[in-house]
N, C-alpha and C positions, 0 to 999 in steps of 0.2 A: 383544536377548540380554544376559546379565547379565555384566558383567565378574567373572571369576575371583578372590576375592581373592589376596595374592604368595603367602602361606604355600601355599595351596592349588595354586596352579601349580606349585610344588617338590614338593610330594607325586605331584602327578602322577610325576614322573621318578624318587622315591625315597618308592615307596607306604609308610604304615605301613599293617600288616596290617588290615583290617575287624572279626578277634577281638578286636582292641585297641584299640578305641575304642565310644564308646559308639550305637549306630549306630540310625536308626528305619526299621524294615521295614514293606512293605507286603504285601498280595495281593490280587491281582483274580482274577476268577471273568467266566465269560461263558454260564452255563446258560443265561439267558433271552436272550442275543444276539438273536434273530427278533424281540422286540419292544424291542430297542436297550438293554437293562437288562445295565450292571455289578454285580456282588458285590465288596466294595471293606473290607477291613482291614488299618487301620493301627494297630502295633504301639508306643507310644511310652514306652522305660522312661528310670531314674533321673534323674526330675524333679524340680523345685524343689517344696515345699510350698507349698499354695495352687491357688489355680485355676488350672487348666490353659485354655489357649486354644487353640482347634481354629480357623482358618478355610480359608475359599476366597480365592482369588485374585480381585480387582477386575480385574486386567489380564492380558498376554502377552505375554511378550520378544519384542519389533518390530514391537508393536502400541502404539497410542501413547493408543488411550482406553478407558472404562472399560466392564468386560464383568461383567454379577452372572451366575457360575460358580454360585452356588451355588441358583438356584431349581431347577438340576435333579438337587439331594440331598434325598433323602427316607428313610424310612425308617431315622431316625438311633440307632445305642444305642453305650453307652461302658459298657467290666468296669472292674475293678483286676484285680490280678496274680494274686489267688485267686477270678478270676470272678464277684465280687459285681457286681451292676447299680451303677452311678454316677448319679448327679444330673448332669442337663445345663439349663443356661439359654442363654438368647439375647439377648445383651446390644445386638446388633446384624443385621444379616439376614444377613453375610457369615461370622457367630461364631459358637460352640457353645463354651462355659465347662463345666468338666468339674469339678467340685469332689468330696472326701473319698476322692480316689483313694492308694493307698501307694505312691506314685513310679511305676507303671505303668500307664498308659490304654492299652487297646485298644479302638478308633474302628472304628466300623463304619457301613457305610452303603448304600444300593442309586442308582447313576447311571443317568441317563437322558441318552442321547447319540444326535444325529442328525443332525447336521450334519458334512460331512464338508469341510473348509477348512483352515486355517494358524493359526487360532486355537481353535476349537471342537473336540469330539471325536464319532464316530462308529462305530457298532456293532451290525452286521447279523450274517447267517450267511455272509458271505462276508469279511468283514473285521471289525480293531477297528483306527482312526485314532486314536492318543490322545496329545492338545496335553494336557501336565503340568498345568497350572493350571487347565483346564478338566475334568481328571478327579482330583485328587486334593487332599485339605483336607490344610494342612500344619500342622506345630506352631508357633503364632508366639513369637518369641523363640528358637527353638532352629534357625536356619538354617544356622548353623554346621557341626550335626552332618551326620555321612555318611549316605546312604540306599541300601539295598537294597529291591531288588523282586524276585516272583515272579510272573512272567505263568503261569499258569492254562490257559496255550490248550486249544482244542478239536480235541482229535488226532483228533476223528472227522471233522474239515472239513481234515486236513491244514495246519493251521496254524501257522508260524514267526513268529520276531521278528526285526523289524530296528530297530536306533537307536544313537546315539552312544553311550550307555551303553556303562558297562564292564562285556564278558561274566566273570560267576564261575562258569558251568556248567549244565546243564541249561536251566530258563528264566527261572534270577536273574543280574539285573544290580547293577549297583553305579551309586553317582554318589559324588564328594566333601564334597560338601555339598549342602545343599537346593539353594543358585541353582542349580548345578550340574543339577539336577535337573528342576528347573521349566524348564530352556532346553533337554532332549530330549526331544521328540517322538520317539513312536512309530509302527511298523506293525505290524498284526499279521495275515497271511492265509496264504491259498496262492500266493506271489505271484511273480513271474520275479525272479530271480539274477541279476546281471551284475557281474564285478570284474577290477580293474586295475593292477596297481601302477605307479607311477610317483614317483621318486627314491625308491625305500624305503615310499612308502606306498602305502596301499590303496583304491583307488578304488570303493563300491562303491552298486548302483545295484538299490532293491526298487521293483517296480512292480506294484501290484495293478490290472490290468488284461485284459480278454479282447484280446488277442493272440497271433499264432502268433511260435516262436523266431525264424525270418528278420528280421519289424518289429523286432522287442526288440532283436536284434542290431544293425541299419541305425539302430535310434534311439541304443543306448550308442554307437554311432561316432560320433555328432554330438554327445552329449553330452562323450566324452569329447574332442571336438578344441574344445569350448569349453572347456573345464579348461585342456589344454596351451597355447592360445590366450591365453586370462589370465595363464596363468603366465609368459608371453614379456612383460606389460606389466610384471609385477612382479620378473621375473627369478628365483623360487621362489616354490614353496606355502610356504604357513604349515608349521608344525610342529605336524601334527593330534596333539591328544590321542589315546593310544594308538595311534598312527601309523593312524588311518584316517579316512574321509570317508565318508558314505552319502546317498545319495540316497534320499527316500522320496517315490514316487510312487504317486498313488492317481486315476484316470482309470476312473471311476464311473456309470452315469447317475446313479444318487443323490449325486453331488459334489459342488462348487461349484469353481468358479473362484476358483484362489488361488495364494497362493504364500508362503512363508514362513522367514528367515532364522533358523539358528540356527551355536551356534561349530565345531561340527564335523560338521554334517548341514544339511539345508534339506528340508519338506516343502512339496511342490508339488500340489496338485489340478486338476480340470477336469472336468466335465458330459461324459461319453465314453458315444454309447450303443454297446453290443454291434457293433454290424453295420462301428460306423464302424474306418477303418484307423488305425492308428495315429498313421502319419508322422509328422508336427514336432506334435503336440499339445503347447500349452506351452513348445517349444523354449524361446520368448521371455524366457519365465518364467528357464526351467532358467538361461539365461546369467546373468541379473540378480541369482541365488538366491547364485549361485555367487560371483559378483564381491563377495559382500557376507563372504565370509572373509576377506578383505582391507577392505575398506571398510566400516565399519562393529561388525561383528564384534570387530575387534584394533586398527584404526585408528577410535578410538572416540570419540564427543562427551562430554567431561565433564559436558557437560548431562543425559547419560543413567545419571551415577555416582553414587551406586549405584540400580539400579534399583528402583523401588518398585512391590511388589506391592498397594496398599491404594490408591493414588492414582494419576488421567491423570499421564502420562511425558512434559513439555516439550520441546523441544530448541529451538534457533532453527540448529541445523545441517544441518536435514533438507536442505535444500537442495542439501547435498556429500554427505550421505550417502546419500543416497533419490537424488537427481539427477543427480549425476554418477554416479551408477552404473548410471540410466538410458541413459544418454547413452551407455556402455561396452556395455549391454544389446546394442545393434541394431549398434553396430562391430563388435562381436565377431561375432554370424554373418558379416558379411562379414570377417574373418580367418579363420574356421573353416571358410569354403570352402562355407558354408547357404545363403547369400544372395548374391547378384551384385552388381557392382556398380552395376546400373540399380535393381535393387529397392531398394538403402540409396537412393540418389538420389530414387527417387520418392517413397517413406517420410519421406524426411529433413524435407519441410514440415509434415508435420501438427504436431509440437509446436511449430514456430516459426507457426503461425495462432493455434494456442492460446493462446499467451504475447503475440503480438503482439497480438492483436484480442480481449486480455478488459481489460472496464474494471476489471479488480482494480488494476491496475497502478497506478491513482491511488490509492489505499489502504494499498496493503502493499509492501515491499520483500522478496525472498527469505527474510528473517530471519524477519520479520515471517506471510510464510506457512505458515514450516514450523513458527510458533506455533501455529497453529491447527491442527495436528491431533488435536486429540484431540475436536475437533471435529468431523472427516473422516474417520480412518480403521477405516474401521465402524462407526464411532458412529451410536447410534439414536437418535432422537428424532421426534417428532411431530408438532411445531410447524412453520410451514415458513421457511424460511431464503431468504436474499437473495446466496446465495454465487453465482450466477450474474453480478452483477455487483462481486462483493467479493473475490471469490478465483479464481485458479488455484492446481492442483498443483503442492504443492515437487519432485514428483516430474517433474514437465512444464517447469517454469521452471528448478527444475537444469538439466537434463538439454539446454536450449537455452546455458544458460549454460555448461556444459561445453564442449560445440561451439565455443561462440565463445572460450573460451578455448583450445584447441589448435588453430584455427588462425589465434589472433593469434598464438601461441611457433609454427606451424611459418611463418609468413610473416614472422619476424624474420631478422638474417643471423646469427643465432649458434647454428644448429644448435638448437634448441629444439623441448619437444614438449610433451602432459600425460602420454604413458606416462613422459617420465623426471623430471616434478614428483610423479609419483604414489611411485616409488620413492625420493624423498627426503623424501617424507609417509612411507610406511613406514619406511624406516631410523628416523625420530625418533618418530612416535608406534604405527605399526603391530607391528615386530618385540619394542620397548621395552614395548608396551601402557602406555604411559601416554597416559593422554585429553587431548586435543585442544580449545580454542579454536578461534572465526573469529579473534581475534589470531594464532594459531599456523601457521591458513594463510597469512592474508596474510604474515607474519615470512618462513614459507616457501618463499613465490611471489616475494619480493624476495630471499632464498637465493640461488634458483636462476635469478631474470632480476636485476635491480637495481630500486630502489626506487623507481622514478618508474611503471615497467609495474607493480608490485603497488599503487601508491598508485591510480595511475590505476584501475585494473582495479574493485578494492575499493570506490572509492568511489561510481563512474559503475553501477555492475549487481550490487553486493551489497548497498553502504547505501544505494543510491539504487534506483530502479526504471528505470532508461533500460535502451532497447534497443541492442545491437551492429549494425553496419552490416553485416549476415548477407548482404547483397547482393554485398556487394565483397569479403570472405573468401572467400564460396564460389566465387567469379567468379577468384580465385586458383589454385581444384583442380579445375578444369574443369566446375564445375554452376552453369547460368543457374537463378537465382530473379526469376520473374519474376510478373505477378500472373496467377492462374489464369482470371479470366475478364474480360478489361476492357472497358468499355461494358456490363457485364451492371445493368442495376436490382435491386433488391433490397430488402426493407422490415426486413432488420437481423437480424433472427430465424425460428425452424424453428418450421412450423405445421404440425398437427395434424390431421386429419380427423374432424370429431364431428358427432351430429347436426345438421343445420341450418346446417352451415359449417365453420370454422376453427375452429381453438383455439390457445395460443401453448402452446409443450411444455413451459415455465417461465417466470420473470417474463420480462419485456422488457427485453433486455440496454440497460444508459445509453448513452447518443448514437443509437441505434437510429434511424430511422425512428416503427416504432412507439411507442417509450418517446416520442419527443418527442412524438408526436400523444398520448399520455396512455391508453392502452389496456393494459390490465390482461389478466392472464394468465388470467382467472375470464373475460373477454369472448366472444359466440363473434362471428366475422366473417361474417357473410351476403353482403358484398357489398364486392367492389374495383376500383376505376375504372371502374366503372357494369356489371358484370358480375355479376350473380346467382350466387352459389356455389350448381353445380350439382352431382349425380354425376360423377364422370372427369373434373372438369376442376380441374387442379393449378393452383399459385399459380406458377407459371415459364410455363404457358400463356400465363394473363392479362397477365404482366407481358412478354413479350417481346417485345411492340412498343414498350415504354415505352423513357424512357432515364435514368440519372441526372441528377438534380437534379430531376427533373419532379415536379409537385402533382398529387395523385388525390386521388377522394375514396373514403374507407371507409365503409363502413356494420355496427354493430356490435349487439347484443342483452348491456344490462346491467342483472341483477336484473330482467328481462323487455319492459326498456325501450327504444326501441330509438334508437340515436345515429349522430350522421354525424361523421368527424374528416376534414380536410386533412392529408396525410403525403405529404412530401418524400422523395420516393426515395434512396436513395443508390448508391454502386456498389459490387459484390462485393469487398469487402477479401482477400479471402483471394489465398494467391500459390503456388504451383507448382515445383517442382524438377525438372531433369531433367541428365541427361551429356550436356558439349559432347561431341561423337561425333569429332572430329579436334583436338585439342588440341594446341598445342606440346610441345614435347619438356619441356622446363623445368613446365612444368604438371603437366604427364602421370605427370613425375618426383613432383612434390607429392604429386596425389595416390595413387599406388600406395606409397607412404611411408607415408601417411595411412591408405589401407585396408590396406597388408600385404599389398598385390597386387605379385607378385616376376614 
């Protein structure tokens, strides 16, 4: 999401009127909706002389790589102010140069959207999804200015809007400025209503989804005790712009699985066909969308200032901000009364196998990973990649390193937690919104413990890659981590079932079993410790008379060829959580402190 500039956040509280300034409007149209096609003009007056530059957006506020928005505008034409046709060139594939206009271009254009996600836009006869950058070419160099829009809906499909935007009446909105603009996603359908206020604002919640009111109702309950839940770690919501908050959800079978952070809204998707119930669709999402008004949003990485719409969006902070917000994701249902406290328990291993048992870890530090997204998050490419043994998620590696940070501050003797580091991260850079350093956490993780816990902390699992002793933290709040299968054999990697045998589901993770016998993910397996790959017979069959350390032999099919390797077994790395069931008092104490269980 784009930071606000300061001029701009005072307007919000003492608007100057929108007659009085120079303002670029839009309008969209949705005739041909049924086969996903926007009608789409932008209005853009008193401009500099000279060529006017029209583009699309390369990216998406909380999307970190690059997306060409604009292969799906077509049918392009540009007036001046007495309707003559303009000259248009394309200096670039993301541009359109408007030249011999008399200070007014009006840009017109036909979109094609069908993807229904946190970055993309989408629009059928039952909905329009529409992520800003992915549906509207803005004026570059004039981002400054204010923007109005008029949605167009199709009142014979009873269609409303819902989004951050500021309502000015009928179906125009306002934004302050472009960024402003580009960072509200919309909804547009027949969709369920649900609102709340809480301290003064408005909580409110559009969900384009086939459900009866009872689910709709049973789910804003949940959704909204994840709000009030959050707001106990922070002690207050933010101060939404025009005092309101909107959920947009759109639960689809034409959808996609997403989720997506914006300053005063968050659009969430998910693959929902018809028949299915509603229930916790997403919950998981909703918490993590949510937590990110706080973290991320206002409490903001200066690596992400100012946001560039033409160029991938660095950060080396994704770590705190994508991961420890992770890590708050799945605490929160168990605060919010979603989840018990045996499911957070059981749950709680999978991102510490992830983090523990990928050989990224010799490669990249934290910093170092949440470099690489814009490498990862949705990024396309072709070619195939080796991040199986190069990378884990900053979202997965925060998210354990959060963990281990609240409960080294709650196993200290001075009353310490991360809900009250996080409210003195906010006091200084969230409520102030000025942007944030990895200097500035550690400055303020030595604050609020002293400087030898944020040296130590910092240096051992931010700039280095070592792991926290997550055995003997959790072994303080009553959950035994112990390994999930021990004496099990194993050859390192998840296999496939393809003609004629095995297949490895990606490369061969390093230290493996198979990596070290030299077996390629293109291989297929026909044969393991002298066992014919047959129909129905799994690769935990064969192997559970085995034990680790033990030599078998493989037998492999490459480029038609066929090869025999020796492969040293090893044993099931992975490890298991669960509630000690009778815990001392003093534990018991920890952790219902920890979960918010009273």
């Amino acid at each position: 999401m784009i930071k606000i500039l300061r001029f701009v956040l005072i307007l919000t509280n003492v608007s100057i009127p929108l007659q009085a300034q120079t303002v670029h409007k839009y309008e969209i149209s949705f005739e041909n909706a049924i086969h996903h096609e926007a009608q789409i003009k932008a209005t853009f007056t008193n401009l500099d002389d000279g060529p006017f530059e029209v583009r699309m957006s390369r990216t998406s506020p909380g999307r970190y790589a690059i997306h060409n928005f604009a292969k799906n505008v077509y049918a392009v034409s540009a007036r001046d102010g007495q309707g003559n046709e303009l000259k248009i060139s394309r200096p670039n594939p993301q541009q359109w140069d408007v030249t011999g206009h008399d200070g007014t271009v009006v840009f017109e254009y036909t979109l094609f959207a069908n993807r229904g996600d946190g970055t993309y836009s989408q629009i059928d006869e039952t909905h329009a999804s529409l992520n800003i950058p992915a549906t509207f070419a803005y004026a570059r160099n004039y981002m400054h200015r204010p923007v109005e829009i008029t949605f167009n809906v199709r009142e014979d499909l009873n269609w409303s809007v819902a989004t951050q935007l500021k309502y000015e009446g009928g179906t125009t909105y306002s934004a302050p400025d472009g960024y402003y603009f580009m960072d509200s996603p919309v909804l547009i359908g027949d969709f369920h209503l649900r609102e709340e206020m809480v301290d003064d604002q408005l909580i409110r919640l559009a969900l384009q989804s086939p459900a009866n009111d009872s689910e709709v109702n049973e789910y804003f309950s949940k959704v909204m005790a994840i709000v009030k839940a959050q707001k106990e770690i922070f002690g207050e919501l933010p101060s939404f712009d025009y005092g309101e908050y909107t959920f947009l959800l759109l639960y689809m079978p034409n959808a996609s699985r997403d989720g997506m952070e914006h300053r005063n809204s968050t659009i969430v998707t998910n693959q929902k066909a018809f028949e299915e119930p509603l229930a916790e669709t997403s919950i998981g999402t909703i918490s993590h969308e949510f937590f990110h008004v706080w973290n991320i949003e206002r409490i903001r990485p200066a690596s992400l200032e100012p946001f560039d719409f033409e160029e991938a969006n660095m950060s080396g902070e994704l770590w705190f901000a994508e991961g420890f917000t992770s890590y708050y994701t799945t605490l929160t249902l168990v605060r919010a009364g979603i989840w018990s406290e045996e499911e957070y328990a059981d749950r709680l291993v999978g991102s510490i196998n992830r983090v523990f048992n990928s050989p990224g870890l010799q490669f990249f530090n934290p910093i170092e990973m949440s470099y690489r997204a814009p490498f990862v998050d949705a990024a396309t490419s072709i070619d195939p990649t080796n991040n199986e043994n190069i990378f884990v998620s900053y979202y997965t590696y925060g998210s354990v390193l959060g963990l281990a940070l609240d409960l080294s501050l709650r196993t200290r003797s001075d009353d310490k937690n991360l809900d009250d580091y996080f409210k003195l991260i906010w006091e200084l850079y969230g409520k102030t919104e000025i942007p944030y350093s990895i200097r500035d956490l550690k400055a303020a993780l030595a604050s609020y413990t002293d400087q030898s816990f944020a040296d130590d902390f910092f240096s051992r699992f931010v700039y280095q890659s070592q792991m926290p002793d997550f055995a003997g933290l959790l072994r303080e709040f009553g959950i035994v981590m112990e390994k999930a299968n021990p004496g099990r054999p194993t050859l390192g990697n998840r296999l496939l079932r393809v003609d004629g045998g095995f297949q490895l589901s990606g490369n061969a993770v390093k230290g493996s079993p198979l990596y070290e016998a030299g077996i390629q993910s293109s291989d297929i397996i026909t044969s393991i410790g002298g066992r014919t790959i047959l129909p129905g017979v799994e690769v935990e069959e064969i192997l559970e008379e085995r034990r680790p350390g033990q030599t078998i032999t493989i037998k492999y099919v490459r480029f038609g060829e066929e090869r025999t390797a020796r492969v040293r077994l090893m044993e099931d790395q992975n490890y298991k959580t669960s509630l000690v069931r009778r815990p001392t008092r003093s534990v018991r104490e920890n952790r219902n402190a920890w979960l918010g269980i009273e």
